[in-house]
N, C-alpha and C positions, 0 to 999 in steps of 0.2 A: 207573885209570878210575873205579874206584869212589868214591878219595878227590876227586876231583874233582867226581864229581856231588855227595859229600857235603858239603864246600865251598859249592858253588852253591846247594843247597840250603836250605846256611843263611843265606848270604847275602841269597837270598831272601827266607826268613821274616823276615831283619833288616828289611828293605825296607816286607815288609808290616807290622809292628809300627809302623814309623815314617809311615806313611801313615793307620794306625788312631789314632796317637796325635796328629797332625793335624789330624783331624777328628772333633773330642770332638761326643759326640751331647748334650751339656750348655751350654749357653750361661747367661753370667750377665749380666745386664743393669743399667744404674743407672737408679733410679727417683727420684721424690719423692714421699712420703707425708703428709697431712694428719694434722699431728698434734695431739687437742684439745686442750684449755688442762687446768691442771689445777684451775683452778675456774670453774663454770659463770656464767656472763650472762645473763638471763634472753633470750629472744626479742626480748623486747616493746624491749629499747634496742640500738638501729640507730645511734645516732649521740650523742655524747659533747660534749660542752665541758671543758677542759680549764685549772684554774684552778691557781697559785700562790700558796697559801698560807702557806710555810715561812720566808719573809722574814723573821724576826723583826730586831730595831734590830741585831742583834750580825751581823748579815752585810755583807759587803762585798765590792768587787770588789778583790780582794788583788792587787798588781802584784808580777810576776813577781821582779824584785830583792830587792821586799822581803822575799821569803818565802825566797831563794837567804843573803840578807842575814842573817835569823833561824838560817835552817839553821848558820851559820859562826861565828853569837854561841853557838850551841846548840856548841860543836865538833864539827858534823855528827852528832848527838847529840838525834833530836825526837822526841819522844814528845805530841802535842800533839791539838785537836780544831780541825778549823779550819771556818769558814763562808763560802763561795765564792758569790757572787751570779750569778757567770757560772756557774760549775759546776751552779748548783741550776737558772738558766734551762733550760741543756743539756739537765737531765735531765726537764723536760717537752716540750721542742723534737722529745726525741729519740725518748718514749716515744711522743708524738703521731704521729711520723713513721711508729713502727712499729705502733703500732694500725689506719690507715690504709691501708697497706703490707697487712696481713694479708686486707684483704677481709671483714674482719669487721665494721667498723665504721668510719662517717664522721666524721670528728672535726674539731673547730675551736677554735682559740686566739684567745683575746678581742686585739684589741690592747694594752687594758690586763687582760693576767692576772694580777697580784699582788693579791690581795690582802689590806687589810689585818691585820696582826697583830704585837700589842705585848706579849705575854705574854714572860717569857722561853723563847730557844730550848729552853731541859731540860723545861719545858712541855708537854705538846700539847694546842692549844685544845679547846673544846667542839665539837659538830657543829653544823653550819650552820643557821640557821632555813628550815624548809620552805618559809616563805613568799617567801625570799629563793631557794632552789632552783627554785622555779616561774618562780619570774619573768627568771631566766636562761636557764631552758631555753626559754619559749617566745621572751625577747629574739635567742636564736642556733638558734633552730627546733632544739631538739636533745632526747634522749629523757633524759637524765640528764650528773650531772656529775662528772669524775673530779678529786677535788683531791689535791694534795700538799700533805700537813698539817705533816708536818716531816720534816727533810733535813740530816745533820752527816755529816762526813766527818773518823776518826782518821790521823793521818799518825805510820808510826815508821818511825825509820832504825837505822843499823848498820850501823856499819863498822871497819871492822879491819884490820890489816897485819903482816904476818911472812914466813918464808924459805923460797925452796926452791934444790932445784939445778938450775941450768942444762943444756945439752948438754954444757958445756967442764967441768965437774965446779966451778964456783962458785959460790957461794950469793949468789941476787939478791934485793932485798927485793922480796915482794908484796903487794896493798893489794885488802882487797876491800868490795862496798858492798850493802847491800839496804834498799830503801824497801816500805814496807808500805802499802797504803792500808784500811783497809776502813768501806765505807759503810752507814749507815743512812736510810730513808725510811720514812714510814707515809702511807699514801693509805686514803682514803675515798671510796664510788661509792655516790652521795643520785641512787635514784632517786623519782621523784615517783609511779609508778605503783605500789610498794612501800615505804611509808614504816614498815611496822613494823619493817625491817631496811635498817639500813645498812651493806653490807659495810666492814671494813676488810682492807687488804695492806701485810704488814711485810715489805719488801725490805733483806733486809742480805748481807752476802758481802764478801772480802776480794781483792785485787788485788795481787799480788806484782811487784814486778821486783828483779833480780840482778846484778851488774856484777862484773870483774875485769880488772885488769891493773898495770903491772911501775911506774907512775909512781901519786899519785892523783891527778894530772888525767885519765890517761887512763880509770881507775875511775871518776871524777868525772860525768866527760862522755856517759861510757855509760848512763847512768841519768835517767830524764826529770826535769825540773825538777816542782818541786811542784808548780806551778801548772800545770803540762801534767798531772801525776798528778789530779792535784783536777780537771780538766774532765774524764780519762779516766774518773773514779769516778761523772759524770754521765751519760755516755755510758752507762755498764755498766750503771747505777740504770735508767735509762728501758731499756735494754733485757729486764732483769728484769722490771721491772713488765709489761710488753706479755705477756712470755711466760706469767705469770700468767691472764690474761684471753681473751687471742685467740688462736687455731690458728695453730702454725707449719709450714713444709713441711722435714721433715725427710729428709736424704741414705739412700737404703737400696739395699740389694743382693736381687736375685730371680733366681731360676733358668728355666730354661726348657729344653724338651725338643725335638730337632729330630727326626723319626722315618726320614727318608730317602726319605719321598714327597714329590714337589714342590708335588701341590695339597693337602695339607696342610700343608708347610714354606712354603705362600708367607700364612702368617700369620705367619710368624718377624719378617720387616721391616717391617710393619703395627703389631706389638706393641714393634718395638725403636722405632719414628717416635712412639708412643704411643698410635696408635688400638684402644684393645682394643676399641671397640666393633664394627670390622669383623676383626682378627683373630677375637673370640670367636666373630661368626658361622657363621668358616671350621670352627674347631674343633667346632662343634657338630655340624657334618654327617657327621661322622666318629666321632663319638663313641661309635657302638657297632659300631662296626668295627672287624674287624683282631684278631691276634692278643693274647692278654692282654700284651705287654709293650709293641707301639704303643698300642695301648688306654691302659693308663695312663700315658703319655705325654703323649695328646692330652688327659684327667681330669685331669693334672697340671697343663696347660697353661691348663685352662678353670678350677681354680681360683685362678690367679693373675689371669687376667683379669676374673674377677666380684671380685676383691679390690679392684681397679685400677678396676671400675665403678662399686665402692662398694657393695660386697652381699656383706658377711661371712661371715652363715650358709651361701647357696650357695655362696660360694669353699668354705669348710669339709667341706662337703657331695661336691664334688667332691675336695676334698683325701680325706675317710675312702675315695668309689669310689676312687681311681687306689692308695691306700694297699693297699682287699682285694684287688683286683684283681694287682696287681705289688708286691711287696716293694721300694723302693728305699729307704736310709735317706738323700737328699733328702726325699723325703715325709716321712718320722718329724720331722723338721726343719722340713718348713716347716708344718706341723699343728700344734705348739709354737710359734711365732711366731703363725699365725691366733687361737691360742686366747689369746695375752696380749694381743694386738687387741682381740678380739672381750669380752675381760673390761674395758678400760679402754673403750673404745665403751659399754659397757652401764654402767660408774660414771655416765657423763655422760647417757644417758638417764634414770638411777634418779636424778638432779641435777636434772633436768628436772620429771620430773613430782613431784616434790615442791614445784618454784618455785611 
């Protein structure tokens, strides 16, 4: 009889471990977070014109063959610089796109954006005469102008072939391939209400792709043609540059406390839908109630939602109460994220007031 209630016993306790384990009193939620740029803009430019300057005589719009064609005269073998006309468009099509996109700034592309420049590409021109930046910006009612000064893109390949073994223990030949792209730009932003500085941004970075297989056509074909690589490097260019300049919202992970009261947990799905502004109400009314380990719970929970409201110091603030309060090393954790926050927020005001 004994061993039977002992049994039971445990069996039970199993029951209740697994009912505990359940219903974690931890919730993690996905967020998106405004992230600043990492160099500042002044205020004062709301809105952008966006011109093409990098044309120089040595660009062109390269057809696709011709450049598959080169690649085959090279024996798949390029080491070279090449100048894409469509590729250089891309990459202000695309950076406008996402300037725009971010909320930061209204922007507009002339229908004739290029322009003129005969200097050679290895060059980069002089800055533009102010007198000619005035008179753009007010011709497209815009606060300043962002141009692309110059734009090349290197192209290398590599490829190779040798053996390995099969499943059947035979040696089959293999063939493999890598294209390289990596682009360079340099942009200048002439604003007219700051003319004793004109920013410049050098966008460069490298764009890998890889390919393998048992034939090389099949190597071949797994790998984007050039000329697909050369608009891809336009694409990537304008999106670099954007990320320079304007805030992006970046993916992030946050925790949250559920404490096993109802009208305090019915902030939980107010904060998961996004409204911190009416969960943090709930939390606040509780805020000094309850024992120390709901307590900082609900301290934990108000400084994520003044993070989310955009009020650093209080999130912090409540992050250190919910920290003396209750030891949990979620808290030690999310006080180390507040304070790398709260250090890049304050680079960009200490950017500010120096403009």
């Amino acid at each position: 009889m004994n061993r039977v209630r002992i049994v039971f016993y445990f069996l039970f306790m199993l029951a209740g471990v697994s009912l505990l384990g359940g219903c974690s009193a931890v919730r993690t939620i996905n967020i998106q977070l405004l992230q600043p740029p990492p160099t500042f803009v002044s205020d004062s430019v709301q809105s952008l014109t966006v011109f093409n300057r990098s044309m120089t005589p040595d660009f062109k719009n390269w057809d696709r063959d011709s450049l598959e064609q080169l690649l085959a005269n090279r024996h798949l073998e390029l080491d070279t610089t090449l100048r894409d006309s469509i590729a250089a468009d891309t990459v202000i099509q695309v950076a406008a796109h996402q300037l725009f996109n971010s909320g930061r700034f209204d922007v507009v592309i002339p229908k004739e954006s290029n322009l003129t420049n005969y200097l050679p590409a290895t060059i980069s021109p002089e800055p533009l005469d102010w007198n000619f930046v005035a008179t753009m910006c007010q011709n497209f009612n815009t606060d300043a102008l962002l141009v692309l000064e110059s734009f090349n893109e290197e192209v290398n390949t590599d490829f190779d072939s040798g053996y390995e073994q099969d499943f059947s223990g035979n040696m089959v030949e293999t063939y493999y391939g890598a294209l390289d792209l990596t682009y360079h730009s340099r942009w200048r932003l002439y604003d007219p209400k700051h003319r004793e500085r004109i920013r410049t941004f050098d966008v460069t970075d490298t764009i890998f792709w890889d390919s393998y297989g048992y034939t090389a056509e099949e190597m071949y074909y797994k790998l984007p043609s050039i000329k697909e690589a050369l608009i891809e490097g336009g694409v990537v260019t304008g999106q670099d540059l954007a990320k320079k300049i304007a805030p992006q919202w970046k993916d992030a992970r946050r925790r949250l406390f559920t404490t096993g009261k109802k009208d305090i947990d019915k902030a939980i799905p107010l904060a998961e839908k996004g409204d911190w502004e009416a969960a943090q109400k709930i939390w606040e009314q509780y805020a000094d109630e309850g024992a120390k380990g709901r307590r900082s719970k609900v301290e934990f929970n108000l400084a994520l939602a003044n993070e989310m409201n955009g009020h650093i110091e209080k999130a912090i603030e409540w992050g250190v109460k919910s920290y003396k309060t209750y030891y949990r090393h979620q808290t030690d954790e999310y006080l180390r994220i507040l304070d790398k926050r709260r250090k890049l927020l304050n680079k960009i005001d200490e950017e500010k007031e120096t403009d």
